[in-house]
N, CA, C and O of each residue as an XYZ file, in Angstrom:
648
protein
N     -19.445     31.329     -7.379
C     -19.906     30.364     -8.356
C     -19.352     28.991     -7.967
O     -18.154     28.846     -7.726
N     -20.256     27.953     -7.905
C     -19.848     26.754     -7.691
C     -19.015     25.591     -8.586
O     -19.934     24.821     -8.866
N     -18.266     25.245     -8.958
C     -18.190     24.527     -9.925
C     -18.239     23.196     -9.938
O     -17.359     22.832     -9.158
N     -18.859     22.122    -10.458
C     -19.332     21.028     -9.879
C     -17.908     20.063    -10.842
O     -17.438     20.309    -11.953
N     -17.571     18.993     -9.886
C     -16.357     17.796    -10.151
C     -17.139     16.757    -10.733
O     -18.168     16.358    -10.189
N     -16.646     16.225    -11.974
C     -17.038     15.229    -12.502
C     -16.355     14.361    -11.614
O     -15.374     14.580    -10.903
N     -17.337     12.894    -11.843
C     -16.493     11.787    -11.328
C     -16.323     10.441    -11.957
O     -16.829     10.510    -13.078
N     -15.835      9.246    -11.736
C     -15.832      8.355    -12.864
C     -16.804      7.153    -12.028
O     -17.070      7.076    -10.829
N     -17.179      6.329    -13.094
C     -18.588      5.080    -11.778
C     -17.841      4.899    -11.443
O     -16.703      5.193    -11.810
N     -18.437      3.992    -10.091
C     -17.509      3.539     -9.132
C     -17.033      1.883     -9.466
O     -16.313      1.168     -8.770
N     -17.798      1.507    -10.969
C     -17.530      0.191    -11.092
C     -16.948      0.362    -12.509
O     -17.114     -0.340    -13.506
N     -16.128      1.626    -12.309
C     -14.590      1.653    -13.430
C     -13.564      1.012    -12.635
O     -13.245      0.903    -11.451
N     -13.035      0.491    -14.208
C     -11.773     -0.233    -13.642
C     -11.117      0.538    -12.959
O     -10.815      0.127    -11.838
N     -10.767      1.587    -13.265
C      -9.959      2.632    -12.401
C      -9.861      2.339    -10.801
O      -8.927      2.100    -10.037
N     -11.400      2.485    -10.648
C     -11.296      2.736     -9.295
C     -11.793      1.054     -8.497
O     -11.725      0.916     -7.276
N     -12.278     -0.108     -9.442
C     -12.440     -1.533     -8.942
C     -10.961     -1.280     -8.415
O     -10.790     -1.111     -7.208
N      -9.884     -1.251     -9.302
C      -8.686     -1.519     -9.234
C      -8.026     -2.054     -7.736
O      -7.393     -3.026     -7.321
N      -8.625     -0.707     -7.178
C      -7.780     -0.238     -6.097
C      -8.711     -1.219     -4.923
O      -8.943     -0.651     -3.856
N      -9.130     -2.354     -5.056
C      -9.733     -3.592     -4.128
C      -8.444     -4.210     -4.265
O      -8.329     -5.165     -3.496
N      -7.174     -3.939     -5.164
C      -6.186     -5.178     -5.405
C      -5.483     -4.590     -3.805
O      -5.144     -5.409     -2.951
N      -5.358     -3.260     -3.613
C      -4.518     -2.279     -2.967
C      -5.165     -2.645     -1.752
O      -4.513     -3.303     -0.940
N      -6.466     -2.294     -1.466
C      -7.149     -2.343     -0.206
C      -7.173     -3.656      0.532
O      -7.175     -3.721      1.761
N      -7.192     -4.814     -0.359
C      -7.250     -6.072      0.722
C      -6.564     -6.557      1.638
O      -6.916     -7.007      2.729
N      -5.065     -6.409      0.946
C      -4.003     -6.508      2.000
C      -3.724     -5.593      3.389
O      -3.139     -5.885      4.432
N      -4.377     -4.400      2.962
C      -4.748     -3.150      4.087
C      -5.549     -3.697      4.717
O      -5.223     -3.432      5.874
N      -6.571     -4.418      4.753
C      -7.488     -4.630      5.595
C      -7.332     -5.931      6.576
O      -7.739     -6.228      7.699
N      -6.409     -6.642      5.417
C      -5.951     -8.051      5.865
C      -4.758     -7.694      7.152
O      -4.595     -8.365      8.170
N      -4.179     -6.726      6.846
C      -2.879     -6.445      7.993
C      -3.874     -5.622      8.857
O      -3.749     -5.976     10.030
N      -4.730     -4.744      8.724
C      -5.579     -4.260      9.645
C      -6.173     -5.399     11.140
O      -6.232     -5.395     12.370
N      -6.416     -6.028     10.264
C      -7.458     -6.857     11.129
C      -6.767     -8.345     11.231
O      -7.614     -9.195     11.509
N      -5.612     -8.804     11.096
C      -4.331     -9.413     11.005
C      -4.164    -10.119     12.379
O      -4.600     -9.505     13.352
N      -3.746    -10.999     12.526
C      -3.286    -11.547     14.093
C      -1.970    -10.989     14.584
O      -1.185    -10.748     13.667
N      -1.629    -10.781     15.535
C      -0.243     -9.962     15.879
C       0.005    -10.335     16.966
O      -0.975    -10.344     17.711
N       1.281    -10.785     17.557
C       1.238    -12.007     18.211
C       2.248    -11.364     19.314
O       2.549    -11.779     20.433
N       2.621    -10.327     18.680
C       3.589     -8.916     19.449
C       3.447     -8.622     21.071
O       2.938     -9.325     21.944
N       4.018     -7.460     21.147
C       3.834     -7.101     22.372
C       2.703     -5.813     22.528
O       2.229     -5.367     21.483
N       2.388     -5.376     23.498
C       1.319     -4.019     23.254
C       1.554     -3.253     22.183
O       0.987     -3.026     21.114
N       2.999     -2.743     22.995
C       3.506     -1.467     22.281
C       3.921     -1.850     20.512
O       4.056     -1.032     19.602
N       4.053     -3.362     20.443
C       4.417     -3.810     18.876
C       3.006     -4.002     18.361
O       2.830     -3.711     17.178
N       1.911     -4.472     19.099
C       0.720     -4.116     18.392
C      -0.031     -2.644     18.204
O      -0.754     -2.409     17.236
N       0.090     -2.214     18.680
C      -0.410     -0.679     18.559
C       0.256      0.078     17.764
O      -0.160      1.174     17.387
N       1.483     -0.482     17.388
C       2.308      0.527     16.227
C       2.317     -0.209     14.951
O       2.713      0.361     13.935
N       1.869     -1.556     14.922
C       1.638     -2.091     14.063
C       0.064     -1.786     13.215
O      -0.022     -1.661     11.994
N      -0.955     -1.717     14.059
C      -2.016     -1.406     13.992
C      -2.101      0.006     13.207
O      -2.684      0.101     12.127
N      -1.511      1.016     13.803
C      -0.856      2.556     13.473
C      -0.821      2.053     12.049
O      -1.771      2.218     11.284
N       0.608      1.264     11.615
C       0.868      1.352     10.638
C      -0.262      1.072      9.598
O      -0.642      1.946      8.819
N      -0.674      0.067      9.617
C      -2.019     -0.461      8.892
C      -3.462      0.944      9.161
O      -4.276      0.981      8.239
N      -3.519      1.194      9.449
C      -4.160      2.348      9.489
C      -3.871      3.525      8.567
O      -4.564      4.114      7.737
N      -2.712      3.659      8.956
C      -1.915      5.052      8.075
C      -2.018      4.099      6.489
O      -2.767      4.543      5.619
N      -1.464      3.198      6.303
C      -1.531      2.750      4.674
C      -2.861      2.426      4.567
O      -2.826      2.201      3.357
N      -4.223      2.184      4.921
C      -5.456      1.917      4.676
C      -5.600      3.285      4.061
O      -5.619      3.323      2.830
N      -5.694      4.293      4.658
C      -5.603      5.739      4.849
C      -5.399      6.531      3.378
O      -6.121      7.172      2.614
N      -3.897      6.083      3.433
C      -3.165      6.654      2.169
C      -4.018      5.485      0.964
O      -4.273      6.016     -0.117
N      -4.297      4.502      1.059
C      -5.320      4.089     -0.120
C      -6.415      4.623     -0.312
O      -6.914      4.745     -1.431
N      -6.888      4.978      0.655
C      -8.305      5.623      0.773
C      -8.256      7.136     -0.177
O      -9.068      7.525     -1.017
N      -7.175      7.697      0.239
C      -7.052      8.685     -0.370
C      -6.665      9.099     -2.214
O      -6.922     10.062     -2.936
N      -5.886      7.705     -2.415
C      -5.821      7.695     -3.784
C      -6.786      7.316     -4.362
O      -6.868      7.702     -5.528
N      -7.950      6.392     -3.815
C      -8.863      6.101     -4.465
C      -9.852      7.584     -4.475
O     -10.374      7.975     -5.519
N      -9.944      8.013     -3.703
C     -10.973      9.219     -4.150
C     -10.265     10.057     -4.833
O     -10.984     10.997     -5.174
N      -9.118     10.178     -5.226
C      -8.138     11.319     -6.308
C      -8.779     10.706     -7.859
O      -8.955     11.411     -8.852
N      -9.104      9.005     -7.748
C      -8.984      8.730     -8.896
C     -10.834      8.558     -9.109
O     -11.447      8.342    -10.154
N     -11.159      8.672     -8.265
C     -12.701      9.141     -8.367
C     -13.502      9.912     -8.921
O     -14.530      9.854     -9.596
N     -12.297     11.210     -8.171
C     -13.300     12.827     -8.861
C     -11.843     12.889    -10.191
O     -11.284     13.905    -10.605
N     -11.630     11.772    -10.494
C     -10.808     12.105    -12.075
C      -9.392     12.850    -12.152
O      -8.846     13.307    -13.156
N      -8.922     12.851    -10.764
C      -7.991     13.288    -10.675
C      -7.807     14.712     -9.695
O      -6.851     14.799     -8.924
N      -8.637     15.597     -9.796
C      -9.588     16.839     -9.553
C      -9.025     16.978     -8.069
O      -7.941     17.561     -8.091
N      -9.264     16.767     -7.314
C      -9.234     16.481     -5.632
C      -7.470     15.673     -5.382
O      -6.838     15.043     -6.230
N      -7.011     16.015     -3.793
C      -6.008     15.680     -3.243
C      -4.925     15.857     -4.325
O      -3.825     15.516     -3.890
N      -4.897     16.303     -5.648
C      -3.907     16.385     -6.383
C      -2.944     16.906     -6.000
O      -2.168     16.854     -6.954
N      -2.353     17.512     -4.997
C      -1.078     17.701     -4.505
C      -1.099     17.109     -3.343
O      -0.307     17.611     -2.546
N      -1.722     16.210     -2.938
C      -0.982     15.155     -1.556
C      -1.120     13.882     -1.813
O      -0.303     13.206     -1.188
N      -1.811     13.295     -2.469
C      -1.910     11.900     -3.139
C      -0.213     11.687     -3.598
O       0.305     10.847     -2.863
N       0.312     11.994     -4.161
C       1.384     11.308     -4.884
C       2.547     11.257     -3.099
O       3.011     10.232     -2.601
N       2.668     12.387     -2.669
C       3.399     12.860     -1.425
C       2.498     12.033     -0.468
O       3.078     12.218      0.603
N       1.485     11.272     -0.211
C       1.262     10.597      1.045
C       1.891      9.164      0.296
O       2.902      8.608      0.726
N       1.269      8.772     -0.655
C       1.934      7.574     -0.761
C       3.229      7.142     -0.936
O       3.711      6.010     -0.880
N       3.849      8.506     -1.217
C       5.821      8.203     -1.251
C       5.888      8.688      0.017
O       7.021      9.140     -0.153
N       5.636      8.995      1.195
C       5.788      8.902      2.294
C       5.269      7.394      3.256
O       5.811      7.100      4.322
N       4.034      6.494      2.566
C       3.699      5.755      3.525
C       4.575      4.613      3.019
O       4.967      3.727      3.778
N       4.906      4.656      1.585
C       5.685      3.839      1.227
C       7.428      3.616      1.489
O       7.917      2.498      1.331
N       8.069      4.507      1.799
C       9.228      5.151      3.075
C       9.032      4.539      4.302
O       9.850      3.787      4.832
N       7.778      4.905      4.834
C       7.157      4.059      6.158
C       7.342      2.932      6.209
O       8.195      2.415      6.930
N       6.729      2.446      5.603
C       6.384      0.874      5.420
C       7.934      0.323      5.233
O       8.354     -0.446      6.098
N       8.672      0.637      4.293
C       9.757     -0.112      4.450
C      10.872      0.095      5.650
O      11.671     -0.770      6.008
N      10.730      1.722      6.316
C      11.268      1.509      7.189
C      10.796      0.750      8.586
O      11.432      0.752      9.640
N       9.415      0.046      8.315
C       8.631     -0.245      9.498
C       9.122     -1.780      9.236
O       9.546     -2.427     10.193
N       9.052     -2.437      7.752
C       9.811     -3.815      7.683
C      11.249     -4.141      8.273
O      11.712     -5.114      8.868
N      11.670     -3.138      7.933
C      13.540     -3.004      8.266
C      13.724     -2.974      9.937
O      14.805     -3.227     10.469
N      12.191     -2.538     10.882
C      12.608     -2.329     12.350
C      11.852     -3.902     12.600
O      12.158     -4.686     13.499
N      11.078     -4.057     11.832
C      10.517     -5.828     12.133
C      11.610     -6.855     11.734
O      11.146     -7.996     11.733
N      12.902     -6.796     11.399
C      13.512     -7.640     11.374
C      13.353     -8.223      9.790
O      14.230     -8.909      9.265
N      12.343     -7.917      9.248
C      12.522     -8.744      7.675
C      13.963     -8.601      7.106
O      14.662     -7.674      7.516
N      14.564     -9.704      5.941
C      15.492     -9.943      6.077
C      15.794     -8.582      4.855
O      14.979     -8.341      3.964
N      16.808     -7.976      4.994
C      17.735     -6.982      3.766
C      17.166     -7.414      2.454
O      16.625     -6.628      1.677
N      17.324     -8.840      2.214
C      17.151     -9.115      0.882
C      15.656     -9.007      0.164
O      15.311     -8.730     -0.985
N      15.045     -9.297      1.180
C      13.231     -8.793      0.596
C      13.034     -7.436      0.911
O      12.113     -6.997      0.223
N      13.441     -6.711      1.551
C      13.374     -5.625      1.504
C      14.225     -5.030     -0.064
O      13.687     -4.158     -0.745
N      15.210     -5.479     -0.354
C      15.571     -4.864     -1.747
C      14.832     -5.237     -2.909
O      14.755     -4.477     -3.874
N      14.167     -6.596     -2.872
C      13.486     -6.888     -3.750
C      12.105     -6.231     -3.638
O      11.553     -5.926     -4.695
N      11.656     -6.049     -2.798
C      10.856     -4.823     -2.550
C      10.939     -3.467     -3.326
O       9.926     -2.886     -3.716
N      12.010     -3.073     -3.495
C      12.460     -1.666     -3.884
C      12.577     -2.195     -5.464
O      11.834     -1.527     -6.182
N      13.260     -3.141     -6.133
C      12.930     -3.913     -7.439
C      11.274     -3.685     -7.591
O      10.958     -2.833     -8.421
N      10.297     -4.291     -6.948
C       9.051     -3.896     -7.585
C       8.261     -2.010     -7.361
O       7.169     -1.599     -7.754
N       9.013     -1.507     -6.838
C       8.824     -0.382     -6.704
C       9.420      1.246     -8.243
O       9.193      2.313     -8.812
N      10.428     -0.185     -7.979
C      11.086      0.797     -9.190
C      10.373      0.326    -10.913
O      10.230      0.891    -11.997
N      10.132     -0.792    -10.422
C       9.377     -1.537    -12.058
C       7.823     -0.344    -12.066
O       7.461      0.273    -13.068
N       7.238     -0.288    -10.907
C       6.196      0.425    -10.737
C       5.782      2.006    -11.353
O       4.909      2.563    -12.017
N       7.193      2.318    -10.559
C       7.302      3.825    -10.482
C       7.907      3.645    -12.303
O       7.589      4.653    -12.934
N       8.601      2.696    -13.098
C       8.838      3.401    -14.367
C       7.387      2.957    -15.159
O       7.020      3.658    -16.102
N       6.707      1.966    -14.816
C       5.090      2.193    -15.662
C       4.140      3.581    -15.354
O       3.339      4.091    -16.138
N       4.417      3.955    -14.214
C       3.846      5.426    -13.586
C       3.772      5.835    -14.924
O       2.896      5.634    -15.766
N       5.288      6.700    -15.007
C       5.903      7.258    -15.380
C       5.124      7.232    -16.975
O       4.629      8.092    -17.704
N       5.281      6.063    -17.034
C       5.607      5.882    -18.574
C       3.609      6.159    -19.369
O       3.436      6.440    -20.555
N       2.739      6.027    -18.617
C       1.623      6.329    -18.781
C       0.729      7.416    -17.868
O      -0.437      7.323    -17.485
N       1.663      8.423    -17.677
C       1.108      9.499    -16.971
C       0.131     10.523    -17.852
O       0.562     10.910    -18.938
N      -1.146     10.953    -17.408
C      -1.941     11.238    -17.718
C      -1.387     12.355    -18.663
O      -1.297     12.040    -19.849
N      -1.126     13.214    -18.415
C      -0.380     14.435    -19.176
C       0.319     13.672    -20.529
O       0.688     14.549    -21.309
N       0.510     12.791    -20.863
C       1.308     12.323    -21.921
C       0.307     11.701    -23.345
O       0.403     11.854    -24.563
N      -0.735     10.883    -22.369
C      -2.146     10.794    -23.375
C      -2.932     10.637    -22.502
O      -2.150     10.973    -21.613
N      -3.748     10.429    -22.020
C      -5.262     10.630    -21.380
C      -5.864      8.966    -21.901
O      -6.442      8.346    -21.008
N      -5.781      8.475    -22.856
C      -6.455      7.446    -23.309
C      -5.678      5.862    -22.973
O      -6.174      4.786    -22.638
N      -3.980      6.357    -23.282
C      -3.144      5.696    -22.440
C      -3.833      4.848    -20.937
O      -4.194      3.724    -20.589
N      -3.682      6.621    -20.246
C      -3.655      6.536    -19.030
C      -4.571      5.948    -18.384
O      -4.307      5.240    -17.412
N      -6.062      6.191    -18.917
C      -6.928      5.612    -18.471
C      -6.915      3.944    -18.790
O      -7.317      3.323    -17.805
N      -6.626      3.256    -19.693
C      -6.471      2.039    -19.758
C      -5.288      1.495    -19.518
O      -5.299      0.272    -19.652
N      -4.008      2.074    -19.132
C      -3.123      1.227    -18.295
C      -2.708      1.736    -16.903
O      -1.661      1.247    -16.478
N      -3.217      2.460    -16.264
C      -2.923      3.116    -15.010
C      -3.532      1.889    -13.987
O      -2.956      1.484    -12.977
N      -4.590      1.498    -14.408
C      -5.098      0.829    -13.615
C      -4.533     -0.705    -12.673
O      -4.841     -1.210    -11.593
N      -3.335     -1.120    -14.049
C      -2.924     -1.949    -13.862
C      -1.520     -1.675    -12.951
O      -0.713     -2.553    -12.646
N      -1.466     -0.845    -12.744
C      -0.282     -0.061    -11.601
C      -0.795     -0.325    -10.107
O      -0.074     -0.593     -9.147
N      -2.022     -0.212    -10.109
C      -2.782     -0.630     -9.057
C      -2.580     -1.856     -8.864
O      -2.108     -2.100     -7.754
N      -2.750     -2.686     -9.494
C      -2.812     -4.486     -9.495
C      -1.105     -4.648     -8.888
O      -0.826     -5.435     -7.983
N      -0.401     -4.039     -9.355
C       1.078     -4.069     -9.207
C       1.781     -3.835     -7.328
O       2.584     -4.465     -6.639
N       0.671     -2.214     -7.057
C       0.848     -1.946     -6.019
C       0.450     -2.602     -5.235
O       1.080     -2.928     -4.229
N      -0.720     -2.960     -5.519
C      -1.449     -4.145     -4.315
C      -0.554     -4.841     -3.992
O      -0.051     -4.712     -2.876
N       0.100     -6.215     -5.309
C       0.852     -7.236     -4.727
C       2.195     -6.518     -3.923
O       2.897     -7.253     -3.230
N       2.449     -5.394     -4.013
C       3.741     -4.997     -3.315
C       2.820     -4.571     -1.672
O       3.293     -4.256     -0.580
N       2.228     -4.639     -1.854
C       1.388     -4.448     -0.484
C       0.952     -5.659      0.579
O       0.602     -5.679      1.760
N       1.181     -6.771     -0.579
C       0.712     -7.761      0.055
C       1.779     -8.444      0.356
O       1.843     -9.015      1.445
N       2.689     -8.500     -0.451
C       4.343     -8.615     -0.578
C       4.776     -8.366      1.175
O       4.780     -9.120      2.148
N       5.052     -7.194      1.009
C       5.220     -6.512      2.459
C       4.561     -6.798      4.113
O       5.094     -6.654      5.213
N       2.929     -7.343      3.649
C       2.559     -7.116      4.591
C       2.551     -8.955      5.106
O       1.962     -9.443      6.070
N       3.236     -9.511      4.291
C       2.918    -10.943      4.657
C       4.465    -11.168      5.430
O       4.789    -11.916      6.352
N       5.285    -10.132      4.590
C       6.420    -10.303      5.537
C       6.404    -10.031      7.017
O       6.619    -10.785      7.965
N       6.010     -8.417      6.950
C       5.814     -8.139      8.460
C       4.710     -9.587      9.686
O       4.941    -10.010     10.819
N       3.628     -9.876      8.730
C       3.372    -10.796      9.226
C       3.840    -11.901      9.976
O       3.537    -12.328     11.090
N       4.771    -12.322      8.981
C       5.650    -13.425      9.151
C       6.828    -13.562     10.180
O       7.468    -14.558     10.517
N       6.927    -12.043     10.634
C       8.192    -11.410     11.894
C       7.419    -11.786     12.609
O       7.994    -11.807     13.697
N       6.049    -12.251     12.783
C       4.960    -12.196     14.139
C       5.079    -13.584     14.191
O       5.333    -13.996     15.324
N       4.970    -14.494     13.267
C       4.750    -15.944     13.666
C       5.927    -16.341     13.730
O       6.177    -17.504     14.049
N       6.944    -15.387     13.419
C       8.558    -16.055     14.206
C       8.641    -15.706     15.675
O       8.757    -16.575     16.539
N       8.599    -14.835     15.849
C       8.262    -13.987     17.167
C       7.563    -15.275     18.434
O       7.899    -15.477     19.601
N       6.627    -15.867     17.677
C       5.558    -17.024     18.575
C       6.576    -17.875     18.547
O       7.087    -18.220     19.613
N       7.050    -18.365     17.324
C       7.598    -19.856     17.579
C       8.951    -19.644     18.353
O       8.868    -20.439     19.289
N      10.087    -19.021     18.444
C      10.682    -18.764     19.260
C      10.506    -18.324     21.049
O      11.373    -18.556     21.892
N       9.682    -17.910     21.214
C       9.056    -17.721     22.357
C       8.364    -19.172     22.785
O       8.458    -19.289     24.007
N       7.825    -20.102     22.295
C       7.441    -21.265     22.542
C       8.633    -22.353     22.839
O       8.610    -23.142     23.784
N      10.058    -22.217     21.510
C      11.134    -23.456     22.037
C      11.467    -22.846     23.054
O      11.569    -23.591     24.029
N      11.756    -21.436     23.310
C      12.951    -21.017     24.309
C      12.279    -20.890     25.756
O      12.889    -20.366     26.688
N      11.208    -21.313     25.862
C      10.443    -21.576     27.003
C      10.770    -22.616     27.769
O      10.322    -23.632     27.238
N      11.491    -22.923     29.040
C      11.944    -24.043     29.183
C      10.679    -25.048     29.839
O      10.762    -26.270     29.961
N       9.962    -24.531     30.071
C       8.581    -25.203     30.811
C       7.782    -25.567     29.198
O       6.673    -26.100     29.165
């Protein structure tokens, strides 16, 4: 017997949401990188793997929850591990990296605090805005790593003696 998955439109907030999440993914995707091979190709990696792990929460929150429900929460606390240990090997400084972990923890207690299991009506009208949250920590992050690249240039340009 088949059983068919409801799903929610695709022009619910729910799932608009997650354009806050995806832009910066696409923006570090397709990003200038000013690196070396091997620092562009693992950079690239990285932006891939977090495009990835968005991709995947957005279709969890698609079929309503229904689907990836046991790897959605475990890819994104893994890419999010990543990511900061991928800032910490780019040189970003300690201190944005902790303030980093400040919007993570503000995040993770709104999770928390409107998880579906607790009300359903909640959840659906403030979950979304967790998204808006994650994005800017996405964009947060990825402007830093960015920013290791256009230091990277300008140092390589004074210390050039020609």
């Amino acid at each position: 017997m088949m059983r068919i998955i409801t799903h929610r439109n695709l022009l619910s907030h729910m799932i608009l949401s997650h354009i806050a999440i995806i832009i910066p993914c696409i923006w570090w995707l397709f990003g200038y990188n000013s690196g070396t091979y091997t620092s562009h190709c693992v950079d690239k990696i990285m932006a891939v793997t977090l495009t990835s792990s968005v991709m995947i929460t957005t279709t969890y929150h698609y079929y309503n929850e229904c689907i990836f429900h046991s790897i959605e929460a475990k890819s994104l606390t893994i890419n999010t591990l990543v990511l900061n240990i991928y800032m910490f090997y780019r040189g970003v400084q300690y201190i944005y990296i902790i303030f980093g972990f400040g919007i993570l923890y503000i995040l993770q207690f709104i999770i928390q605090n409107v998880e579906k299991e607790i009300c359903i009506i909640k959840y659906e009208q403030y979950h979304p805005y967790c998204h808006y949250i994650a994005g800017l920590y996405v964009m947060y992050c990825v402007y830093l790593i960015q920013s290791t690249f256009t230091e990277d240039v300008s140092s390589a340009i004074t210390d050039n003696p020609l």
